[in-house]
N, C-alpha and C positions, 0 to 999 in steps of 0.2 A: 080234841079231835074235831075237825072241819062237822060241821051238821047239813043236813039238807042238801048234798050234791046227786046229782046225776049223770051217768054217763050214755050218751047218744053217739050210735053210731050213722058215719054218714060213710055213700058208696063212692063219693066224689068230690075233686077238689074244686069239683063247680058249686056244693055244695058248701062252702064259707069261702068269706070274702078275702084277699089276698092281705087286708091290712087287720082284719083280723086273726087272721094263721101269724101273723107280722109281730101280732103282740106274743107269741112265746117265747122262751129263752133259745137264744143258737139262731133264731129261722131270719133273722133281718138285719142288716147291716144299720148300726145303733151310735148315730154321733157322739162322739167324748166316748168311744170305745167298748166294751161288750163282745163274745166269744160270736161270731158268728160262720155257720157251717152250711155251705152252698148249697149243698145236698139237701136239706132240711130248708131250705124257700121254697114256697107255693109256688116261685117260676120252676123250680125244676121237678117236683114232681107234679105237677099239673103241666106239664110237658113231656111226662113219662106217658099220662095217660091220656091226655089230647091227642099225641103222634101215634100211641096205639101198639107203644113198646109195652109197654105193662099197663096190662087191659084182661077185663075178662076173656076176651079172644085166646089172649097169651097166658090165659091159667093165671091172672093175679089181679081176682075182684076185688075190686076199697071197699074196706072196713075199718075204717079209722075212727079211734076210739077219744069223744071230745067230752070233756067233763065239764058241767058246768052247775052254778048255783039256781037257787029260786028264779032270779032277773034274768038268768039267760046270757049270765057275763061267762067267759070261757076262763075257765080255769087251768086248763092243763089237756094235753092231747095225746094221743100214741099213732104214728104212722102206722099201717098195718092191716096186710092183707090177707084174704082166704085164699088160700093156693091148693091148685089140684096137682098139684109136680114141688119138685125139690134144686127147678133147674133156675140158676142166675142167682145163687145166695151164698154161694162161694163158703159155707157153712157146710159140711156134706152129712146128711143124716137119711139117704138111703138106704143105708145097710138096717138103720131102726126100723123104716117102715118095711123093706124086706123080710126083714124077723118076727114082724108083728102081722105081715098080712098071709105066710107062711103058716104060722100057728091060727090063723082064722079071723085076725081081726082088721080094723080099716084103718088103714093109716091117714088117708086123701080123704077130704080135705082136713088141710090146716091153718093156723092162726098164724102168720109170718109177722112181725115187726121187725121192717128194716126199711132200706133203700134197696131199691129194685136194682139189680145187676151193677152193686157201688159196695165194696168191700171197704169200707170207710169207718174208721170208730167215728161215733160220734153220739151224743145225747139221743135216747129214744123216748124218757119221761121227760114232758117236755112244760114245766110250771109256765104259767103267764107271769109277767114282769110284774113285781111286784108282792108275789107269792110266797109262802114259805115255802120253798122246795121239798126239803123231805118229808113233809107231810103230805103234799102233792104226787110225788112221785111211789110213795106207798100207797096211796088210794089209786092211782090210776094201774097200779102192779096188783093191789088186789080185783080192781074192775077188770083187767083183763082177764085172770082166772074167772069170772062170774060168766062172763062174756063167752069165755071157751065152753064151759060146760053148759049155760044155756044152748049154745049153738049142737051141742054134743059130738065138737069134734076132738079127736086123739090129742091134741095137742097145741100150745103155743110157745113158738120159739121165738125170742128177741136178741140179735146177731149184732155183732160188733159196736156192742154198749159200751160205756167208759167205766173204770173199776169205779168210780165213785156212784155208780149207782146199781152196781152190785147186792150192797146191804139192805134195800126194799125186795129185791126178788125173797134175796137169802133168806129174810125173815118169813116171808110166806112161803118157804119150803121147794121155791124153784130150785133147780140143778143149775150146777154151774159148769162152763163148759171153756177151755182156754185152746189159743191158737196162737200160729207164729206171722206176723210178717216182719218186712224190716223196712226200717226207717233212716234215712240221715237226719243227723238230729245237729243242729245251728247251734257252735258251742260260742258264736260270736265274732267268727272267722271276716276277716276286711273284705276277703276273697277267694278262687278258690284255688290259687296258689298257696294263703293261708292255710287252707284243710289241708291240701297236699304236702304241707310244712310238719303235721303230725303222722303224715306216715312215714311206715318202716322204709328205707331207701331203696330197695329192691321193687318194693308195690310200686311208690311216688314214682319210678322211672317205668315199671311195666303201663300206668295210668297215663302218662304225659305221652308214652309211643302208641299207645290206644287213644286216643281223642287224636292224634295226627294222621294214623291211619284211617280212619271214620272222615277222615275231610280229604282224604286223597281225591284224585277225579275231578275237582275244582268244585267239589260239595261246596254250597253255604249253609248255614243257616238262619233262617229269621224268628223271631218272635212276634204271633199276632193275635192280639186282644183288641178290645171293644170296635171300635169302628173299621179294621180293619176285617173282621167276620165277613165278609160279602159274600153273596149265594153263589159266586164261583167258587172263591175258597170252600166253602162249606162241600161243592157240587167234587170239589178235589180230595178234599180230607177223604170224604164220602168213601170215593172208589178205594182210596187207600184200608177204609174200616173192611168193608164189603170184601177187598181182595185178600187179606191177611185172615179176618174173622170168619170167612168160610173153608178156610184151609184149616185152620186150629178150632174151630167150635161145632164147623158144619150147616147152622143157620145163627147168624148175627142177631145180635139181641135189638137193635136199637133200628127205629127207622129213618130215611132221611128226612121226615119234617119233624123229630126230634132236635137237629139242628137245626134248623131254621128259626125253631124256637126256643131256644137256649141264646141262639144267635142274637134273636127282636128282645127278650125280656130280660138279659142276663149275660149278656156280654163283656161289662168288664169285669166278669166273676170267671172267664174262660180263656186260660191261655193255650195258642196251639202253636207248638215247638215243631215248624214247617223246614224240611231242607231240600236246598234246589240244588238243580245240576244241570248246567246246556240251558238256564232261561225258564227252565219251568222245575214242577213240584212235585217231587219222588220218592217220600214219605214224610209221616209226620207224626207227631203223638198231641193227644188233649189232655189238659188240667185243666183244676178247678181251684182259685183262690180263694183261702179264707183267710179269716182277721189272723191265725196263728202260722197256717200252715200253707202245702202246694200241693193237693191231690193228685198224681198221676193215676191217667185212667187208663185208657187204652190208645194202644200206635197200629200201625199200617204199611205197607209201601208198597209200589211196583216194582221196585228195582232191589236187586240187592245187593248189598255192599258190608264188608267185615267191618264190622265195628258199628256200623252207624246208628243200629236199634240201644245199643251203651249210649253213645252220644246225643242221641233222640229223647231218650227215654230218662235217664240216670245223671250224667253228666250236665246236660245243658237245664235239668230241675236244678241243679245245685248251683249252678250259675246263676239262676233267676233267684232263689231263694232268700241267695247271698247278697243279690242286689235291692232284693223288698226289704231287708230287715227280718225275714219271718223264723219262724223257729224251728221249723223240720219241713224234709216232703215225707209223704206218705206215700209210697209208690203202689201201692195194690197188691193182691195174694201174693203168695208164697214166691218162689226165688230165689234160693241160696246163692247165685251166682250175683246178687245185687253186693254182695259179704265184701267180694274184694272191691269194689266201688264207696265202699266208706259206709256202707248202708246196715245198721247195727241192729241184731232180733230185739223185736219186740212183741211180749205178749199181749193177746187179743182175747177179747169176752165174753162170751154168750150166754144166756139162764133160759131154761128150760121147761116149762108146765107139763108134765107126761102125766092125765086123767087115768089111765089102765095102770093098776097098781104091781103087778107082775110085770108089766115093760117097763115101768119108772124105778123098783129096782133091779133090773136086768143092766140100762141106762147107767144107773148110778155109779153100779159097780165099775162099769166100764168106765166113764166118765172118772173117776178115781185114779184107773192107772194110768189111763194119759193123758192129765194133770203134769203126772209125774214125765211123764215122757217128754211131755212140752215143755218142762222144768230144766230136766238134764239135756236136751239139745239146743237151748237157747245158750245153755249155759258152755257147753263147749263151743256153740256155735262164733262166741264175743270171746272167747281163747283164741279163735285163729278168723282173728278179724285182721284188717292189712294196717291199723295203728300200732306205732310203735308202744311196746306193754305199758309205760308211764304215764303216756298219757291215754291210755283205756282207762288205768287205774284210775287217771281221774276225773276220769267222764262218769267214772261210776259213783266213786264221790259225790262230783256235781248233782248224779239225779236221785241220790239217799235221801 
């Protein structure tokens, strides 16, 4: 076992240098190949908290936990903040601190490791290159327990982790916690006539008169990444975010010099799936590309039109995906209605630190049966998926 580390926490990502956050696994796009996840660049969360989307203002102060040796060389890191709310982690564990601050105890504040309002799997122990991982990622699982209880608050949750590093929590006695999204997962398809070649024929024909309707009205659409971003576009998306995300959330999470600066530092890591109508731009969604995958984040629009949020959103990711080579999109929470769109359950991760030993097994218990619940609905869920049953069968296959 490693000797002589320490873990340091810092409140900001002004706080270490962008080429040293660079050196961790997942966070940098790394010539001749390596996993990397957009979300986890020092452009994008030091753009979360520069624009003042997630800021102590907004109830999510940095507490990012960096581990390092005698020299001061970084070993390993955990994104992760103190939060006074439960809102933007698309994880829902109000009803815990309900039950706990009910019976007299304090739930707020807590430990959060994750991305800020980015319902994304992706690595949260984060080894420097060149590290042995799971030695790394068990030291900075057990520093984060230390970290919580020094601080003395209820808890530390770390949200949509990858099962392969499930087994550092598990061994320190974290909870584990699963969920559903769903995914179209790239069985190697030329196009996506191809995809369309594996469904049932009743779906393939309901799919092809739904992308026809979503372009009625002389809809286009475009695809614009890197130097296409200009603070008009951005000034467009915007009102789109603004006019959708105050009608479904009530107050948007994200500000406009958020974009601006995803825009300047991180633009060909940003695709926006724009559609026009009459000459100008009347909704649109953003992604985010990584080396495997196509994050769909969030859409918009002023107008509305049947179909087009499928086509926006669902459809024209599958089209892009198909054209990079990558391997799946990830569209964001929940959705059954992605089901008939080709978009297959997939479960999701979380492990849990509960300090109060009466709510941790309260928790547990719960946590237990929907496991099971998120077992048995995945699993009927991929029963009436719109592929024909042979080849489900062997996409199942394929990911054994």
């Amino acid at each position: 076992m490693m000797q002589n580390v320490t873990i340091r926490v810092i409140s900001s990502f002004k706080d270490i240098a962008p080429d040293k956050w660079a050196s961790l696994e997942g966070t940098a796009k790394i010539p001749g190949g390596g996993s990397y996840h957009p979300f986890l660049s020092h452009a994008f969360l030091s753009a979360l908290e520069e624009s003042g989307s997630a800021s102590p203002e907004t109830g999510w102060l940095g507490h990012h936990l960096l581990m390092e040796n005698e020299a001061g060389e970084l070993l390993g890191a955990i994104p992760c903040y103190l939060k006074s709310h439960s809102r933007g982690e698309y994880v829902f564990d109000q009803g815990w601190a309900d039950a706990f601050e009910r019976a007299g105890g304090r739930y707020y504040p807590k430990l959060q490791c994750s991305i800020p309002f980015t319902p994304a799997t992706g690595p949260r122990l984060l080894p420097a290159r060149g590290q042995e991982a799971g030695e790394i990622q068990l030291l900075l699982a057990g520093g984060l327990k230390q970290v919580a209880d020094q601080l003395g608050v209820s808890s530390a949750h770390i949200t949509f982790l990858p099962e392969d590093e499930l087994p550092a929590f598990e061994t320190l006695d974290y909870l584990h916690r699963t969920d559903q999204q769903f995914h179209f997962i790239n069985k190697g398809y030329a196009d996506h006539e191809a995809f369309l070649a594996e469904l049932s024929s009743s779906k393939r024909k309901n799919l092809r008169k739904e992308r026809r309707h979503a372009l009625e009205g002389g809809i286009e659409i475009d695809w614009l990444t890197g130097s296409d971003l200009t603070e008009d576009i951005w000034d467009q998306f915007y009102a789109f975010y603004m006019d959708t995300g105050s009608r479904k959330w009530g107050r948007p999470y994200l500000t406009r010099e958020f974009y601006s600066l995803i825009g300047e530092r991180m633009a060909d890591d940003v695709l926006l799936v724009m559609a026009k109508r009459e000459g100008r731009y009347i909704a649109g969604a953003i992604n985010f590309i990584g080396s495997e995958a196509l994050y769909g984040r969030h859409w918009g629009c002023i107008e509305d039109h049947p179909f087009l949020h499928f086509e926006v959103c669902y459809h024209q990711a599958i089209d892009f995906t198909l054209s990079k080579g990558l391997a799946r999109v990830e569209a964001g929470a929940q959705g059954e209605h992605k089901l008939a769109r080709g978009y297959l359950p997939v479960t999701t991760h979380s492990a849990h630190y509960i300090s109060h030993p009466g709510l941790r097994h309260a928790i547990s218990d719960y946590l237990e049966r929907e496991r099971r619940d998120v077992e048995y609905t995945g699993e009927y869920l991929a029963g009436h998926s719109p592929f024909r049953k042979g080849e489900l069968q062997r996409q199942a296959e394929c990911d054994e």
